[in-house]
N, C-alpha and C positions, 0 to 999 in steps of 0.2 A: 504494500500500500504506500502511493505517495504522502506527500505532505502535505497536499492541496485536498488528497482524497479523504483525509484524516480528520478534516475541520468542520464543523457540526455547520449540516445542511448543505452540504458539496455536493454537486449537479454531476450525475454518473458522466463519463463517457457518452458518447454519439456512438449507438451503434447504427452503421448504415445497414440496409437493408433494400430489396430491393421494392419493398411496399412503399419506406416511407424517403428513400433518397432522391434527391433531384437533377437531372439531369447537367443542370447547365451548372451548378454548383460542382456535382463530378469532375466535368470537363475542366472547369478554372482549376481545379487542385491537383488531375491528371496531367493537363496537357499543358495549361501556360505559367510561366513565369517571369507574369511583367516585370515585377522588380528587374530580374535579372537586363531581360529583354531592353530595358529603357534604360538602364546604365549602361547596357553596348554604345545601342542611337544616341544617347546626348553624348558621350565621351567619345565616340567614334564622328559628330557632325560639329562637335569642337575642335577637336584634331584638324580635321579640315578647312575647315572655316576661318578659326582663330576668335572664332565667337559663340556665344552659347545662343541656342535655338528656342526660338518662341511657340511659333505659331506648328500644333501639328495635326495630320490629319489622319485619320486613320481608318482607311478602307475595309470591308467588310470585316466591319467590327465587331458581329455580335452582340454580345453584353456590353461592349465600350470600354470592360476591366483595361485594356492599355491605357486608353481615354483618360479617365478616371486616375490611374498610376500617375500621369505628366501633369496632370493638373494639379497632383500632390504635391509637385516635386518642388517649383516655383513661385511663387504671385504673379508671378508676369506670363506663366504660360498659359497655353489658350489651346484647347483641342476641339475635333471635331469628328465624331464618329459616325460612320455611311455604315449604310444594310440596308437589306431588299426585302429580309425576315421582319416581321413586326414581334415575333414573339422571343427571340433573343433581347432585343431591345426593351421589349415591355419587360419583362425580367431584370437586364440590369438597370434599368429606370429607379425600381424598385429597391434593388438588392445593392449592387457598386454604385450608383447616384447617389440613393439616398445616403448613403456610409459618408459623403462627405461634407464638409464644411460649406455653411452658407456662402461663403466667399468662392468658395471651389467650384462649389455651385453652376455660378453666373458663368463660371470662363469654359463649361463644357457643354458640348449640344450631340446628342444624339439622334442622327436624321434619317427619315426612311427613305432612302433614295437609291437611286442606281449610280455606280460608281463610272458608267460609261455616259450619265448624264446629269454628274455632282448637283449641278445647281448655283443657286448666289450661297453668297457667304463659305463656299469653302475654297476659294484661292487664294493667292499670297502666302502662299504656306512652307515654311523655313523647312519641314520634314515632311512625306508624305509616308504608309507605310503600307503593307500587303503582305500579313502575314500570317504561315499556318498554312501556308502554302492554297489560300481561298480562290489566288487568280488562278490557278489552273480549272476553275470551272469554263475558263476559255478554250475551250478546242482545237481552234482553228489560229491559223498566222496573221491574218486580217484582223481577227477580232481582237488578238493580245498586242496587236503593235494598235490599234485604235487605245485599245487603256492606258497602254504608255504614253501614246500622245497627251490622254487627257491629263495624263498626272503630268507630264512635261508641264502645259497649260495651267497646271493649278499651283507651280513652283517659283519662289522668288528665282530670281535672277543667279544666287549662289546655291538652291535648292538642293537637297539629297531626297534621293527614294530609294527607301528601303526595301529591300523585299529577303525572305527566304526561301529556301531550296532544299529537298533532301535528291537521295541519288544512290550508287552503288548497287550491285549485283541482285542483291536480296529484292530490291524493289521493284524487280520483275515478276519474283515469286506469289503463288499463289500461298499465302499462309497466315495462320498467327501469330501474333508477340505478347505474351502476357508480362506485368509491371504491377509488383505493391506497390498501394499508395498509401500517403498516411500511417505510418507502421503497421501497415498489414492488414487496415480497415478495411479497404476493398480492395481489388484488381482489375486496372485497367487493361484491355485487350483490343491491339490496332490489329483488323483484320480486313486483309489484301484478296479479297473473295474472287475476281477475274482479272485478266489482264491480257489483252488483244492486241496484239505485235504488231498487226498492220496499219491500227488508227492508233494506238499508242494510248488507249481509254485503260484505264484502273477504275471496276468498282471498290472499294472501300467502307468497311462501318467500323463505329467503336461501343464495343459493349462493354458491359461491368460486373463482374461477379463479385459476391459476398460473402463473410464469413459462414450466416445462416446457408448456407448451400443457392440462394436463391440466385438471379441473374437477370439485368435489365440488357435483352438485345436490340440490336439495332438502335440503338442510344442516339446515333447520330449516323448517318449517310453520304458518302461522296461519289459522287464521278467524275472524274478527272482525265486529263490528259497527263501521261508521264513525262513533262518536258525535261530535256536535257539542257546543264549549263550554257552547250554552246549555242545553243537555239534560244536560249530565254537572254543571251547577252548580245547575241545579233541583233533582235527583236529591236531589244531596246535602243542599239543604232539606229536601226532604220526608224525608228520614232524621234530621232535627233537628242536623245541623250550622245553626251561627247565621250563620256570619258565612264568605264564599270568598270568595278573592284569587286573581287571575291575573297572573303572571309571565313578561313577555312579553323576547322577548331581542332583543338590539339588533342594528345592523348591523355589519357591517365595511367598515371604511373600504375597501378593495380589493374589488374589480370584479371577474369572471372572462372568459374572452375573449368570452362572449353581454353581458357590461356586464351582469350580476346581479350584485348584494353579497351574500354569506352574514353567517349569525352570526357575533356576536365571541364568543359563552357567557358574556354576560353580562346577567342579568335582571332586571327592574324592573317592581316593581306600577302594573296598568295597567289602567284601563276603556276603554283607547284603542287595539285592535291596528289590523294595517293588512293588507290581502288583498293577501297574497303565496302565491304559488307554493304554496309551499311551510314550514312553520310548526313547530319544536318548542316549546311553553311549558311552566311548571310550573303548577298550582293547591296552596293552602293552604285547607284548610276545619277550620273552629275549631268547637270542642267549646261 
């Protein structure tokens, strides 16, 4: 027994289940790590820049949780988060909005719109982002160098765009990967369900199982196209970005019991990856 568990009227543990768990609360605690993710972006568009970045925007954003993080970070920063979904939105409205300070408040807007026809109020934007890899719901070459134009369009003058990328051998396979989360509370599973050589489409879902034996499937959905680095850093040429960097992440010193090292989450520009398994990087592509 802890010491917190010890003290007269301590609120048990959460056990998650898959009756009373909620999907999108899952996803934030399996899948993203804004902190992390937005100590890359502002340390990585200060490096560059030589200045710190204000205004950002953040493409199909879901819940807004990055939104939400940048707004934490400054008083002077300003986000702005697109989706097409109302019900990720209504969720984090609720849930990462409401968490924050009246003042935090005012400087974030989560909008329902299409990111291939932003709207007012989201240009001039010091950072833009796309990530979790959502732009590949674009299929086609037309359609993903048209996003990049717009984001080109929605960038100041010294702008960066974000985006990530995963890759490597495994991502052709058809399989599971299961992950505890939360010491063991539940286990997230990314599962790679088809994958079609010719059109390059990956269906994809992420389910959840629990300690109680139970399991929430199909949690979440994708269809994708499996774009390759050199194809998503053409792309962005041809949409009159000048200049893209790749942010490749190093190892960890530890080994797992197959003798694989995972990431340590930490990233460095790179024209040098290396064909592993398995791959998350970032790209910067400059205005």
């Amino acid at each position: 027994m802890t010491r917190s568990d010890s003290r007269k009227g301590a609120k048990p543990k959460r056990k998650y289940t898959a009756a009373n768990a909620d999907r999108h609360e899952l996803y934030q605690l399996a899948v993203q790590n804004v902190e992390s993710e937005i100590d890359f972006v502002d340390e990585t568009f200060q490096a560059m820049r030589k200045r710190k970045a204000e205004r950002l925007r953040e493409d199909f954003c879901g819940t807004g949780n990055t939104s939400c993080e940048w707004v934490s970070r400054r008083k002077t920063n300003i986000a702005v988060g697109l989706d097409i979904d109302a019900d990720p939105l209504a969720w984090g409205r609720e849930h990462n909005f409401a968490k924050l300070k009246p003042a935090q408040r005012e400087r974030v807007k989560l909008l329902e719109r299409d990111v291939l026809d932003p709207g007012p109020g989201t240009g001039k934007m010091d950072i833009v982002l796309a990530m979790n890899f959502s732009y590949w719901l674009f299929m086609d070459r037309k359609t993903m160098r048209r996003y990049f134009e717009r984001v080109r369009e929605s960038l100041v003058s010294d702008g960066v765009f974000f985006l990530d990328h995963f890759g490597g051998y495994e991502a052709y396979q058809e399989q599971e990967e299961e992950r505890e989360v939360e010491g063991g509370k539940f286990t997230y599973i990314w599962d790679q369900q088809k994958y079609n050589p010719i059109s390059g489409r990956v269906d994809c879902a992420i389910h959840f199982k629990f300690k109680d034996g139970t399991e929430m499937r199909n949690a979440f959905t994708y269809s994708w196209r499996l774009w390759s680095l050199p194809e998503i850093r053409e792309i962005l040429e041809e949409a009159g970005f000048k200049k893209t960097t790749v942010y490749w992440e190093g190892v960890d010193d530890e080994e797992d019991e197959e003798g694989f090292a995972g990431g340590n989450g930490e990233f460095e520009a790179t024209e040098e990856g290396t064909a592993d398994a398995g791959y998350i990087c970032y790209i910067t592509a400059e205005k």
